[in-house]
Every structure is written in C-alpha cells, then in structure tokens.
LOMAR-141775 format. One record per residue (C-alpha): residue number from 0; residue in one letter; x, y, z. Coordinates in pm, 1 decimal. Example, Ala and Ser with C-alpha at 12.3 -4.5 7.8 and 13.67 -1.06 7.14 Angstrom:
// LOMAR-141775
   n res        X        Y        Z
   0   A   1230.0   -450.0    780.0
   1   S   1367.0   -106.0    714.0
***
This chain:
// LOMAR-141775
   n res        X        Y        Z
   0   X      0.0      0.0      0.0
   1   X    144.3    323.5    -52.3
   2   X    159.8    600.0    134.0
   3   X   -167.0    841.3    234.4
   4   X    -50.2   1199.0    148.9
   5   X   -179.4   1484.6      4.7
   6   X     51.1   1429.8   -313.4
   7   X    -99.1   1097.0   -343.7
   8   X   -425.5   1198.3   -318.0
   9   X   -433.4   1513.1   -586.0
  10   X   -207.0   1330.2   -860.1
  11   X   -454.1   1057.8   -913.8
  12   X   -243.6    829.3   -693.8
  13   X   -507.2    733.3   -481.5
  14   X   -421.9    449.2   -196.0
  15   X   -758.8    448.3   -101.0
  16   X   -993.3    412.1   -445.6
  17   X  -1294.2    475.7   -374.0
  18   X  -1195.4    800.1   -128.3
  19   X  -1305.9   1149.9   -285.6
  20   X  -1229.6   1500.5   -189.7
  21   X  -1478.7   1784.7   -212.8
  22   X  -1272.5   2127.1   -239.2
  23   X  -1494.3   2411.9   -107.8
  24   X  -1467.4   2757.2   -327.3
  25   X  -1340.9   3004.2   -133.0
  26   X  -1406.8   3383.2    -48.2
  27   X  -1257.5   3596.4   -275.7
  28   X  -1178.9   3360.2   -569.0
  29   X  -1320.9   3350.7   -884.1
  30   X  -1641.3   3106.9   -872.4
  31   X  -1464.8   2761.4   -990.0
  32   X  -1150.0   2824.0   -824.6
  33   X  -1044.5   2594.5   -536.0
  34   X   -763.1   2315.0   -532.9
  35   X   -987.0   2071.4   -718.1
  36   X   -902.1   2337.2  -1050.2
  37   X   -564.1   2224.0  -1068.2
  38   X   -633.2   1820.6   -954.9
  39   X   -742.0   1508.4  -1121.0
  40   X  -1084.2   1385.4  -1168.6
  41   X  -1083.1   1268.0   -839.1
  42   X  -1145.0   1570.5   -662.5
  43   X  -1429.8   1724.8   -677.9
  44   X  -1553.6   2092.1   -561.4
  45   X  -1818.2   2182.2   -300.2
  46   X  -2024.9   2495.2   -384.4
  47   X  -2068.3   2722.2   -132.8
  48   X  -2313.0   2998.7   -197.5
  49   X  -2236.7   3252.9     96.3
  50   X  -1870.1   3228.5    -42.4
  51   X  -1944.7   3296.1   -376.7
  52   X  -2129.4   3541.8   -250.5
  53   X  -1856.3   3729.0    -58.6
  54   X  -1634.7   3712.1   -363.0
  55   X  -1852.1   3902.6   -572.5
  56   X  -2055.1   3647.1   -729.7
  57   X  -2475.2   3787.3   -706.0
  58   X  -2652.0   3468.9   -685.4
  59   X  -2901.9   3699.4   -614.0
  60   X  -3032.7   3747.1   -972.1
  61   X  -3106.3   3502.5  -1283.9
  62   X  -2854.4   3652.1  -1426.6
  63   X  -2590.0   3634.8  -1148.0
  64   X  -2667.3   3283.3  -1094.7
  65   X  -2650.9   3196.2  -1484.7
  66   X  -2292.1   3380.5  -1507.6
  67   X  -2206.8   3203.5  -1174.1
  68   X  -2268.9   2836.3  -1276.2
  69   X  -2127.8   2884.6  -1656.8
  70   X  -1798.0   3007.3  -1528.7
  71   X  -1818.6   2679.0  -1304.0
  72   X  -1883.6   2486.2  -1615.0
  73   X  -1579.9   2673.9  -1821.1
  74   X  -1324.5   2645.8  -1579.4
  75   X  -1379.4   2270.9  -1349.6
  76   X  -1659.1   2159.0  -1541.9
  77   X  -2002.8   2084.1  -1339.2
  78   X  -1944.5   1706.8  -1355.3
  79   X  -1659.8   1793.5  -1050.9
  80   X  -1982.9   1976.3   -866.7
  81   X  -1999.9   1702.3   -575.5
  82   X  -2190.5   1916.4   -259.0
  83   X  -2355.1   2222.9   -197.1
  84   X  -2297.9   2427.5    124.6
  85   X  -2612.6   2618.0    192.0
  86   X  -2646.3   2921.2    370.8
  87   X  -2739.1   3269.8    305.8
  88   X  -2477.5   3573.0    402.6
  89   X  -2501.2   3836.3    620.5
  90   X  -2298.7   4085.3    365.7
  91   X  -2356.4   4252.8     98.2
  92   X  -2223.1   4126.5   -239.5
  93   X  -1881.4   4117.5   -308.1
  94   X  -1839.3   4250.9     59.0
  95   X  -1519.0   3946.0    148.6
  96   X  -1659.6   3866.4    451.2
  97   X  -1764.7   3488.5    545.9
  98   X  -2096.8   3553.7    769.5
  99   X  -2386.5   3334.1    701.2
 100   X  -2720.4   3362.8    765.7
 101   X  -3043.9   3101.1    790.8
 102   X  -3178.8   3100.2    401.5
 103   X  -3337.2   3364.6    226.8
 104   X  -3309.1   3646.5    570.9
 105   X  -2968.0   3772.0    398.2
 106   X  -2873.1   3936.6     85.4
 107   X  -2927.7   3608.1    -67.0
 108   X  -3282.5   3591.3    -20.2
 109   X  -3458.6   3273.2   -184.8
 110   X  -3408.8   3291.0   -546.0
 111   X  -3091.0   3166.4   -573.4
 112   X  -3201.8   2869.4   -363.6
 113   X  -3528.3   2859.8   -536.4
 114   X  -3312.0   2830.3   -858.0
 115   X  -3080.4   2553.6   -703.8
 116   X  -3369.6   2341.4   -623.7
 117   X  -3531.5   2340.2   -926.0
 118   X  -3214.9   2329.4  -1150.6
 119   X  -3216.9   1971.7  -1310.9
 120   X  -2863.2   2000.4  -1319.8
 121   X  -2810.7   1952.8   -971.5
 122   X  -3112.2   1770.3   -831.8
 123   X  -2822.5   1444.2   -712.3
 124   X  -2630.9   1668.9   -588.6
 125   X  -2663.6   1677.5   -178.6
 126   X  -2649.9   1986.2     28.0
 127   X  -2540.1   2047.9    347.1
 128   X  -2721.0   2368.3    583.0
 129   X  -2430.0   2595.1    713.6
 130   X  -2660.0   2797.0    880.9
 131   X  -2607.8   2959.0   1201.4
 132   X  -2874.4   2907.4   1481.7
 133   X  -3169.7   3135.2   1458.6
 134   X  -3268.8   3387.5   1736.2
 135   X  -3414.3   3189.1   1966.1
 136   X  -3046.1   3016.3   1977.1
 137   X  -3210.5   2709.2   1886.2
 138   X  -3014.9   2511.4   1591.9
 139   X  -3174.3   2621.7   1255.3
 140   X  -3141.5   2333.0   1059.3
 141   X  -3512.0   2204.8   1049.1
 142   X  -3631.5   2519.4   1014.9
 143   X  -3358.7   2616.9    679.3
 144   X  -3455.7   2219.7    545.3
 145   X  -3831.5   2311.5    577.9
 146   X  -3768.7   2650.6    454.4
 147   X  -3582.3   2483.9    145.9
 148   X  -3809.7   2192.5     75.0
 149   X  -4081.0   2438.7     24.2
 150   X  -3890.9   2605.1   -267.6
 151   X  -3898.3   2264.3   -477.4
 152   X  -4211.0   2345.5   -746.2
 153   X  -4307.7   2653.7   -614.5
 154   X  -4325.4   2992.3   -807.0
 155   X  -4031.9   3178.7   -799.2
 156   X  -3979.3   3395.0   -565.6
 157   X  -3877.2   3790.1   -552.4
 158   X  -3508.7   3857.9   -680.9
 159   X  -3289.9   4050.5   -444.0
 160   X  -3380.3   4110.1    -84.4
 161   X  -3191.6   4388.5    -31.9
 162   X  -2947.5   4641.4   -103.0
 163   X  -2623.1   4507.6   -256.2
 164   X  -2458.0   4840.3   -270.7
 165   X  -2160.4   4786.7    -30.4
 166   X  -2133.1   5071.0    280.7
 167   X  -1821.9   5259.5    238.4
 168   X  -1619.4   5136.8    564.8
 169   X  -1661.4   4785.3    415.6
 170   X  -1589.3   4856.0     74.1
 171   X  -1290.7   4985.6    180.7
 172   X  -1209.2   4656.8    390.4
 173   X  -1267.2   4468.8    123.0
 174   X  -1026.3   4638.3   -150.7
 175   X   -735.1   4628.2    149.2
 176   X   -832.0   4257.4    161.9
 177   X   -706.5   4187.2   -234.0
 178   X   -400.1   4277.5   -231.4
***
C-alpha cells in the first residue's frame, strides 16, 4: 500500500480508491477556483453559496446565478460539482466577509435557492445547511430544510432582498483585503 498523502491523493495516486475530496470555493476567488481546478478527476468541488457570494458572485439574480454556474462549467466543469454548502450571508455582495445567515433572511434571499432546487442540473447533488442558529439560539437546521423543501415546485420567488450596494467602511475593507 502506498503511502496516504496529500501528493498521493491530488495526482490521481489514490491508496484508497474509492476516497473522494470535495474542495470548497473560497471567499474571494473567482467562482470555480479551489484546489480541485488544478487536480485530477478525483477531486471534486463543493459549492458554497455565501462564499461565492462574498467574492462578488450575485446569486441573487437570474442573471448572477446563470454567469455564476457557466464560469463553473468553463473552468472545473459541473461534472466535478460534488456538494452544496447552503447558507445565506449576512454581507452585501462582493463585501469578502464569510458571515452566514439562515436562508433567504440575507442578501441572498430565496431565489438563488429557489433556482438551485429546481435546476435539473443539480437535483443528485446533496447539500449540506451551514446555517447559524436562529434567534431563539435554537439550531436552525429544520427550520432552513423546511424553509428549502418548500422552494422545490413553487413559483419563484422575488429577486434581491436587499441592497447590494456595499457601505463605504466595508468597501474599503474589502479592496485592502485583495491585495
């Protein structure tokens, strides 16, 4: 058997064959970048919408989420989509900052979940709730899973909750943050 290392694992050598790795995108990276962009087939990518989010990416609108999920398609391919991490985002669009929030009471709001859903394209693909716990400090989970499940067939909802313009003290923060 050889040896279990990362090297092993993301040059196809795999000494386990049936183990798979989900690479999350991350905040501030272009929507289908994450380790799995340089890997082999084996690894896959986990699509997080509150990071997409913070790195610019407006779910929020059909057309957001159509420009989101072709660039996915261009650069990894959405065969390599293996997860979803759910959660809305306490920020504004593009803002760099990782804060979620239980679906569709951030800048989020339901469409884009509305859309994932109901897109044939990923309806094998599991998702997991990344939610934090609601106000009454009670885990949100059931609640964001009933909240979600009601979204499958149902009209679409509203597009964009609210504002996306970025406050100034953030955008700021966020521009420091590139470089």
């Amino acid at each position: 058997m050889g040896e279990l290392s990362t090297t092993n694992i993301l040059t196809r050598r795999l000494v386990f064959p049936k183990l798979r790795i989900a690479c999350s995108n991350s905040v501030g990276g272009a929507a289908g970048e994450s380790a799995a962009g340089n890997a082999g087939a084996e690894v896959g990518i986990c699509f997080d919408t509150c990071h997409a989010h913070a790195s610019g990416y407006d779910l929020s609108t059909d057309e957001g989420y159509d420009r989101t999920f072709a660039e996915v398609e261009r650069t990894l391919g959405l065969d390599r989509l293996k997860a979803f991490h759910l959660n809305d985002s306490k920020s504004p669009v593009g803002s760099r900052v990782d804060r979620h929030a239980e679906i569709g009471d951030g800048y989020l709001g339901l469409l884009p979940f509305w859309r994932l859903v109901n897109d044939p394209r990923f309806a094998r693909i599991p998702g997991v709730l990344e939610t934090p716990p609601g106000q009454d400090r009670q885990t949100s989970f059931k609640r964001n899973l009933e909240r979600l499940r009601a979204l499958i067939g149902a009209p679409k909802p509203p597009g964009p909750p609210k504002s996306q313009i970025l406050p100034e003290d953030q955008k700021k923060s966020a521009q420091q943050s590139l470089f």
